[in-house]
C-alpha positions in Angstrom: 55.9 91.1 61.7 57.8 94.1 61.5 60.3 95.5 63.6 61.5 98.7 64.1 64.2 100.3 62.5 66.6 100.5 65.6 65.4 96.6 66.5 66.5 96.3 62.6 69.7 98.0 62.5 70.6 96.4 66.2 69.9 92.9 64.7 72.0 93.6 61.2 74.4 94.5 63.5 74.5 91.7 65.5 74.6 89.2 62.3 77.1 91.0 61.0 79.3 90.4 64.5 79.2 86.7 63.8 80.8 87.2 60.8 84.5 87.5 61.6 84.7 84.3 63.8 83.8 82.5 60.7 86.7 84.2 58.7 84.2 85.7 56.8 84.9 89.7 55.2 82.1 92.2 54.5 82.0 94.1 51.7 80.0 97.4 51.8 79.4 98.0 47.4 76.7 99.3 45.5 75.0 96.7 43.7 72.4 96.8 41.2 69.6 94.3 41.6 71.0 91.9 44.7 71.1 92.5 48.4 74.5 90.9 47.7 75.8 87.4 48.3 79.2 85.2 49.4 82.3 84.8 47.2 85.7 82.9 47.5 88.7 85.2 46.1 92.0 83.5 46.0 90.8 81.2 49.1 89.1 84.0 51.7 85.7 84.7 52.1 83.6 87.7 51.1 80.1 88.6 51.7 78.7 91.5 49.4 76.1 93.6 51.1 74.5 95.8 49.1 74.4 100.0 50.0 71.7 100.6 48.7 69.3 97.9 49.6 66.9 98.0 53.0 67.9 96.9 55.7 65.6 94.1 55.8 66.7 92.8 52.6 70.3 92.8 54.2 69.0 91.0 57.5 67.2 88.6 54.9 70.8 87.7 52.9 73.1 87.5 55.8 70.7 84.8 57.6 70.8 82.9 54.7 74.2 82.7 54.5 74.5 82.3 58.6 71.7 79.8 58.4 74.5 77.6 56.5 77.4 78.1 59.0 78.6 76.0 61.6 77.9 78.5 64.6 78.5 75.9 67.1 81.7 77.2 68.4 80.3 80.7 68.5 78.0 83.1 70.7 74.4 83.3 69.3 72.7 85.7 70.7 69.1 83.6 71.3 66.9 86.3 69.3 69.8 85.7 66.9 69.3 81.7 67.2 66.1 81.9 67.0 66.0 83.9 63.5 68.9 81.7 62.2 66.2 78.7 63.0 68.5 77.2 65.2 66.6 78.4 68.4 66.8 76.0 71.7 
């Protein structure tokens, strides 16, 4: 199912909102071959999201990470929720 690329960019967005609560710091960088991924450096958190990749692909990498987040103590939106798999 596709969506369309405002619905897209609005839901990046939104996934990359959650990511400060979990003391988590994006990382805009060109990267060859990767949407990008999580690192520790000197005991804070990085996620590396890739310029150059589409947006999908970015939606894609940052609910996987999410999906392995306690999110308990923070507001999902339900759409949001309901991507992450943790809908209800």
């Amino acid at each position: 199912m596709a969506a369309s690329k405002q619905t897209q960019d609005q839901m990046l967005q939104h996934l990359l909102d959650l990511l400060p609560a979990l003391d988590i710091t994006v990382r805009h960088e060109e990267v060859e071959g990767s949407a990008g991924g999580l690192y520790l450096l000197k005991g804070k958190r990085f996620l590396l999201l890739s310029k150059n990749r589409p947006v999908n692909e970015k939606i894609d990498l940052l609910a996987e990470v999410l999906q392995k987040e306690d999110l308990s103590g923070v507001y999902v939106l339900p759409a949001i929720r309901e991507l992450l798999g943790q809908g209800g």
